[in-house]
C-alpha positions in Angstrom: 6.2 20.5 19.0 6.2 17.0 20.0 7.4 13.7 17.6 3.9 12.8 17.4 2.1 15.7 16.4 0.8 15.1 13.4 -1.1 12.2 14.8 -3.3 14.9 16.4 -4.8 15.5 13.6 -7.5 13.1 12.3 -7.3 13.5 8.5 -3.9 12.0 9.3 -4.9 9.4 11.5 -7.4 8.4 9.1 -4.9 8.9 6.1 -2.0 6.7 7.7 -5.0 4.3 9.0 -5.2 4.0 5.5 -1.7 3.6 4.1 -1.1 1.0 6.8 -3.7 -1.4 5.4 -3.0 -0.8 1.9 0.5 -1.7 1.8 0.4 -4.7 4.3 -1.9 -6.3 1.8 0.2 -5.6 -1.1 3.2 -7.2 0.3 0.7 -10.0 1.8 -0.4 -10.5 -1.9 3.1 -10.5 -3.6 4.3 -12.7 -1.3 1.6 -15.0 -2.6 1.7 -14.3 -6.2 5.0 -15.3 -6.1 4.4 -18.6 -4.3 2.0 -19.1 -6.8 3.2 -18.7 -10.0 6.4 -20.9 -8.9 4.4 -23.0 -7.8 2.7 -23.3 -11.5 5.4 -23.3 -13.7 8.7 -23.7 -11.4 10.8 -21.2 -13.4 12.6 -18.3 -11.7 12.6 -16.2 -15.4 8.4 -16.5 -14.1 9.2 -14.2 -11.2 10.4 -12.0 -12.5 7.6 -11.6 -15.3 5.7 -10.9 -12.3 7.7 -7.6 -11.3 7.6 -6.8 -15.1 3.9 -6.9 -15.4 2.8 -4.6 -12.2 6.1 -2.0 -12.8 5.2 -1.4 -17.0 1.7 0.0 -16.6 3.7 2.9 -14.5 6.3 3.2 -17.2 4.0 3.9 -19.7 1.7 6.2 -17.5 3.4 7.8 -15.2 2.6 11.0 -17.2 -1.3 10.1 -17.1 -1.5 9.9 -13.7 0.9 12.8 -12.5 -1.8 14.9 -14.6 -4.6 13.0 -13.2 -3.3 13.9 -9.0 -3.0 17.0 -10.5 -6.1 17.7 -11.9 -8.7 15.8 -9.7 -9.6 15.5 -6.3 -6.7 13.4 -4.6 -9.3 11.8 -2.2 -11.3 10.7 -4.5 -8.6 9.2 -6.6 -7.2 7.1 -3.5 -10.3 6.2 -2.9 -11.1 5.2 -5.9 -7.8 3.1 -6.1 -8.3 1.3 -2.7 -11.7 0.0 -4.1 -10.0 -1.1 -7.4 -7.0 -2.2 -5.1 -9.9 -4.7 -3.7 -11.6 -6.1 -6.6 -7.9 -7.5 -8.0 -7.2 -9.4 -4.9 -11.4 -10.9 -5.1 -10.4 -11.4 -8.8 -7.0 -13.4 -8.0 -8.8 -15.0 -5.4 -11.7 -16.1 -7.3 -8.8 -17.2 -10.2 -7.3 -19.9 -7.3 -10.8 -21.2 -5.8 -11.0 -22.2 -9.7 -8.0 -24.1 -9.5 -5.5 -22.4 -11.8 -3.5 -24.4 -14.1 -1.8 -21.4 -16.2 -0.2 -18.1 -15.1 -1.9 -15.6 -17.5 -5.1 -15.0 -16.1 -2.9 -13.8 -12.7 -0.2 -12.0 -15.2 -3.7 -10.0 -16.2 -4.6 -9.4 -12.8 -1.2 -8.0 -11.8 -1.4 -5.4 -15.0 -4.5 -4.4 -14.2 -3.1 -3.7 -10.4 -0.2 -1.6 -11.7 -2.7 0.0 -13.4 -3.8 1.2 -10.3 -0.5 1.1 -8.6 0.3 3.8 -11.0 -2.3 6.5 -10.3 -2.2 5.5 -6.4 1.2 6.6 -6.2 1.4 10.4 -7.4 -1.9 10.9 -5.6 -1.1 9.2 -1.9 2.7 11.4 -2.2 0.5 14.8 -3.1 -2.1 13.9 -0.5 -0.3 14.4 2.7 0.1 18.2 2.6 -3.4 18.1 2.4 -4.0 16.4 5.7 -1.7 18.5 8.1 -0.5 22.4 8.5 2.5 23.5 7.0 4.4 23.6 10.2 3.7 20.3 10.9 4.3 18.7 7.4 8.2 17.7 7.9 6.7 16.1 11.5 4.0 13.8 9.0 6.2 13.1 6.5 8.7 11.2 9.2 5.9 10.2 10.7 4.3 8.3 7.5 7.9 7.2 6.4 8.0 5.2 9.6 4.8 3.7 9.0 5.2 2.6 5.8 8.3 0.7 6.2 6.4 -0.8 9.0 4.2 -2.2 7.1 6.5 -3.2 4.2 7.8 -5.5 7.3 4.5 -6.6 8.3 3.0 -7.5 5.2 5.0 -10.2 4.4 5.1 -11.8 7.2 1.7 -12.0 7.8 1.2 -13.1 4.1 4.2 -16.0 4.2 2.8 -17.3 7.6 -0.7 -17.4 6.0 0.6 -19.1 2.9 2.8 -21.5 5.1 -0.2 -22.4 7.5 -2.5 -23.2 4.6 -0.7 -24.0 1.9 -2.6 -21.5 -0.6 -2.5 -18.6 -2.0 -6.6 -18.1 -1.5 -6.6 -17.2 2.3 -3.9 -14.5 1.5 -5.6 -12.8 -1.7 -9.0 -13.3 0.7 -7.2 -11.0 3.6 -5.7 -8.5 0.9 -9.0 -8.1 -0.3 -10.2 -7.4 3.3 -7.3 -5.5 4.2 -7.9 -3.3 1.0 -11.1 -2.8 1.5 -10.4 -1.8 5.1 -8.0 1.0 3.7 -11.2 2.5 2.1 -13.4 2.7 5.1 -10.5 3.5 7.1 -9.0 6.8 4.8 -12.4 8.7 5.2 -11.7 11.9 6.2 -13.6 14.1 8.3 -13.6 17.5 6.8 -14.2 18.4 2.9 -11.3 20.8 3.0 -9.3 18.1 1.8 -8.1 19.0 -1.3 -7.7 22.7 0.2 -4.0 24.5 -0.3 -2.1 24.3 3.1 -2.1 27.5 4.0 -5.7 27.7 4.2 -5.6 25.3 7.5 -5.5 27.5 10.8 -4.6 25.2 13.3 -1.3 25.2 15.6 0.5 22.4 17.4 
């Protein structure tokens, strides 16, 4: 079995297409969150009101949403999630073409996306066994790992050198929102065996 053979599949392709996009604009869009909010109020104690307020929705329903991977289709829940991942950055983006002068309307906003945070995560962890054969599942997960902390890199790069170019946090929440939006087009699978057990796939590497 070679190091890549996971990517031979295209429900993974298509499902790390997706992860790829998601998480570069989510560190895009707290790079500029953070930018912003200092930039409003210039209190550090600020900052970290902004971790506080996208990490409590998943203290408080992490049970909710464990039951909800568990119980629904985990495509549609991701999919779901990516859309409503999209709408928060057009909503914080809309909020700075306005011209904020408060934090709390972007405080709402970033409770509202770990809202979603929180039922993204059970469902994207239970969703790659889904997506590969069981002899190639310990291939995908190292696989994914690797991309993911590739684009934990990437995204705030991109999002600091948009923010530094422009000097606003628009243009950033404006690519999140494409980038986001992206992950939904780009995690469509092409077989509705999806939420099938893993030993029900056939195929061999």
């Amino acid at each position: 079995m070679s190091g890549r053979a996971a990517f031979q599949y295209a429900n993974f392709r298509y499902y790390m297409t997706a992860r790829i996009f998601v998480t570069i604009a989510s560190e895009m869009q707290a790079v500029a969150v953070g930018w912003q909010i200092y930039a409003l109020t210039h209190r550090a104690l600020d900052l970290g009101l902004v971790g506080l307020a996208q990490f409590l929705p998943g203290i408080v329903l992490f049970l909710v949403a464990g039951q909800t991977a568990d119980r629904y289709p985990r495509q549609r829940i991701l999919q779901c999630c990516y859309l409503a991942f999209a709408g928060i950055s057009a909503l914080l983006f809309g909020l700075s073409q306005q011209g904020l002068t408060v934090v709390w309307p972007v405080y709402g906003a970033l409770l509202l996306n770990g809202v979603v945070r929180c039922f993204n995560g059970p469902a994207s962890q239970a969703f790659l066994p889904l997506v590969v054969p069981e002899e190639v599942f310990p291939n995908a997960v190292a696989l994914g790992s690797g991309v993911f902390q590739g684009a934990m890199i990437a995204g705030p790069m991109v999002g600091g050198l948009i923010y530094g170019i422009t000097g606003s946090a628009a243009p950033v929440y404006a690519g999140s929102c494409i980038c986001r939006r992206s992950s939904h087009r780009g995690g469509r699978p092409e077989t509705n065996q999806i939420n099938a057990p893993r030993k029900s796939w056939g195929g061999r590497v």
